[in-house]
N, C-alpha and C positions, 0 to 999 in steps of 0.2 A: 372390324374396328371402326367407330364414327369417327365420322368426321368431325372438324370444326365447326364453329355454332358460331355466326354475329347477334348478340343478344342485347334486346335495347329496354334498360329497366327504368320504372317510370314511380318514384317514392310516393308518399300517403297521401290523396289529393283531397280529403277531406269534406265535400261539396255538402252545401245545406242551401237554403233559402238566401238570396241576394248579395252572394260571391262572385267575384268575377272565375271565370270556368281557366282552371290552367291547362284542359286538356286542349284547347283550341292552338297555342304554338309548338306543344308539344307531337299534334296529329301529322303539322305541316313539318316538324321537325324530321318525321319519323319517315315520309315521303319523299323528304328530301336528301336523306342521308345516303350516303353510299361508301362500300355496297348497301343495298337494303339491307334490315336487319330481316335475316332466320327465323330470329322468336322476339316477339314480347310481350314483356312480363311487367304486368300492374302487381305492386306491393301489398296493395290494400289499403283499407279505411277509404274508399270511395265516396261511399254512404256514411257519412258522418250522423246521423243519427241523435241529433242532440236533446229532441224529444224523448229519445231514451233514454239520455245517459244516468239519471238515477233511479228510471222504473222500476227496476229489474232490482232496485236494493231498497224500494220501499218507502225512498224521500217524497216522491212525487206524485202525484195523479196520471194518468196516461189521458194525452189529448188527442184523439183520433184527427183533428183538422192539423194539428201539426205535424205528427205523422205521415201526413199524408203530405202533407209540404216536401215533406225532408225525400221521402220517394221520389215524387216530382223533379226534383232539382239536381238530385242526382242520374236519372234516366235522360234530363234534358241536356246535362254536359257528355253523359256518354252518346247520344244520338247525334250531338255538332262532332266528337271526332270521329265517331265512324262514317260522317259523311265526305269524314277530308282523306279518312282512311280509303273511301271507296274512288276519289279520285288519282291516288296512286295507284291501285287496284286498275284503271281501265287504261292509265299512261304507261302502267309497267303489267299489262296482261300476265306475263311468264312467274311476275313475283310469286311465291310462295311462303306464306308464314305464318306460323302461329303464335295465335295471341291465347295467353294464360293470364289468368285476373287470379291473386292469391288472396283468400278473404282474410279480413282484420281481426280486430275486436270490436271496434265500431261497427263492421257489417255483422259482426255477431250480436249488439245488441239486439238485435229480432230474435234471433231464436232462442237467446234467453227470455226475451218477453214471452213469445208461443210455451215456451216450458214453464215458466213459473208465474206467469200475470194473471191479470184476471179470465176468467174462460170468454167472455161476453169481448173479448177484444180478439180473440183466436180467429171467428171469421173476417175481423178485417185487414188481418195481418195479414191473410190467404187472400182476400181480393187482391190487395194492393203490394204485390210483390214488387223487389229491385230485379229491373231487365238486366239480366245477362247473355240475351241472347245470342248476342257476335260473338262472345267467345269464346274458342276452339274448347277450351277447358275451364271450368271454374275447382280452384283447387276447397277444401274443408279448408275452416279453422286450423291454424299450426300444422296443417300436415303439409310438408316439402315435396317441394315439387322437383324433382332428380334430373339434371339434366349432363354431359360430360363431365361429369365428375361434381358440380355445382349446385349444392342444396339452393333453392329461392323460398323463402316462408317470411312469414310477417314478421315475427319474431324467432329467438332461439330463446328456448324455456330452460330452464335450472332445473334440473334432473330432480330436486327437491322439493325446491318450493312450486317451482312448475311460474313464478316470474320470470319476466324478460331479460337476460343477460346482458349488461350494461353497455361493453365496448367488441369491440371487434376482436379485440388480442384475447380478452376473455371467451369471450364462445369459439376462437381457433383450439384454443387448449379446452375448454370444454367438450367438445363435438370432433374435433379432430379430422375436420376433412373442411372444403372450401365453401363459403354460401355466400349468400347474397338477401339481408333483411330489412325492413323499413321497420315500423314503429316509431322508434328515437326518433324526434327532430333535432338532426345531424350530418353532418358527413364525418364518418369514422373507418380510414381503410389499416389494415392491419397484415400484416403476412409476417410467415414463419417456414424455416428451411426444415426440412425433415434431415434426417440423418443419411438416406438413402439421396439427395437431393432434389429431392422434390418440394417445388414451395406451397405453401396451404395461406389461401387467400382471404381475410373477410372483408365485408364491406354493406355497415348500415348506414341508409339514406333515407330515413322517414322524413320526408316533407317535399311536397311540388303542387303546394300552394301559394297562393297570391296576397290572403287575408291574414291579418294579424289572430291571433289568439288569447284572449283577454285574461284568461285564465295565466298563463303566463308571465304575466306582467310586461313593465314597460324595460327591461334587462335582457328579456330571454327571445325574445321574436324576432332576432338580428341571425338567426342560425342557417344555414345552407338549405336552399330550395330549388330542387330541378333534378335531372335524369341521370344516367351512365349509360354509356356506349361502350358492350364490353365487347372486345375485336379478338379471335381466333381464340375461342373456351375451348378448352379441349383437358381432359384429364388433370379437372381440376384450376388450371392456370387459365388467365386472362391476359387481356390487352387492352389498359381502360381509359376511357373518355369521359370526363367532367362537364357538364353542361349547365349552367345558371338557367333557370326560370326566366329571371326580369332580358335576360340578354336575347334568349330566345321570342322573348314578345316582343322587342323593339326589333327584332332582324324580319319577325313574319307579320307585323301589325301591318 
């Protein structure tokens, strides 16, 4: 029978060219927690990719210098936290954990580019890969990653349309077992009692970035940004901690 799990989830960090990096109070965060966390699990959209975002349907031209930006800036915020990540690593020899990175849609704009772009872009896609090399696991596009009972995926898809299911309470009764998704920029926790009493937990957190989003507008950028700290997973059920982004940089600045 597993054990318990402390699992420390970290929403859509979004990173592109001249953002300030959230994963910097989040590394120290993660070092300083206790107990350490078990596992953690990045949500996705890392690689914001905004040189893509309308390749892949045709709007746009593909600009290999930007491209290559958007790689860049994402490999440079992951390289400052695993260097904060390494200094828990030599203070806490004994820790043990893994880290799972769940890819987006944003990290999936590359490989619809490699699949449908122009062929004369294929080899620069392939030089210029996103590093993931620290961690433990990189999960596919939508596919959950299973852990004490606790699906983690980007999203939870609509058995139909194969879109994102909007809240929390919806993908409980949708999917029927407890997860844990980013996407949405939100905080949306939802739970439900089974008949046998078992509770079934959801909880989308897509956002733990710093920068506004323009797209947006000036109404909608006011929404929840930063981590969960979930304490004793175990067959489904949690014990969960709320962490603000802006709070966490003014404790570790």
């Amino acid at each position: 029978m597993s054990s318990s799990k402390n699992i420390y989830c970290i929403g859509d960090t979004q990173i592109k060219k001249g953002v300030k990096n959230p994963l910097v109070p989040v590394a120290w965060d993660i070092i300083n927690t206790l107990p350490l966390p078990d596992i953690v699990v990045h949500l996705g959209d890392h690689y914001d990719f905004p040189s893509l975002s309308a390749y892949d349907q045709g709007k746009i031209s593909f600009h290999s210098a930007r491209y290559i930006e958007d790689v860049n800036a994402g490999d440079l915020s992951f390289q400052e936290f695993w260097s904060i990540i390494q200094i828990g690593r030599i203070e806490n020899p004994s820790w043990k954990c893994k880290f799972i990175y769940i890819s987006g849609n944003h990290d999936f704009r590359r490989n619809k580019a490699l699949d449908s772009g122009p062929s004369q872009f294929a080899g620069l896609l392939d030089l210029h890969k996103p590093d993931f090399t620290h961690w433990d696991k990189v999960m596919p596009f939508l596919k959950p990653y299973v852990v004490n009972g606790v699906a983690f995926v980007h999203y939870l898809a609509n058995e139909f349309s194969g879109r994102a299911i909007s809240t929390a309470s919806a993908g409980i009764k949708a999917r029927g077992m407890s997860f844990v998704a980013g996407h949405k920029q939100c905080l949306d926790y939802a739970e439900h009692e089974s008949l046998s009493g078992k509770r079934i937990m959801g909880l989308i957190m897509g956002s733990c970035y710093f920068h506004q989003e323009s797209y947006k507008g000036p109404q909608s950028n006011k929404h929840f940004r930063g981590v969960a700290y979930l304490r004793n997973v175990k067959n489904g059920e949690w014990e969960m901690e709320i962490r603000n982004l802006k709070t966490l940089d003014k404790k570790y600045r």
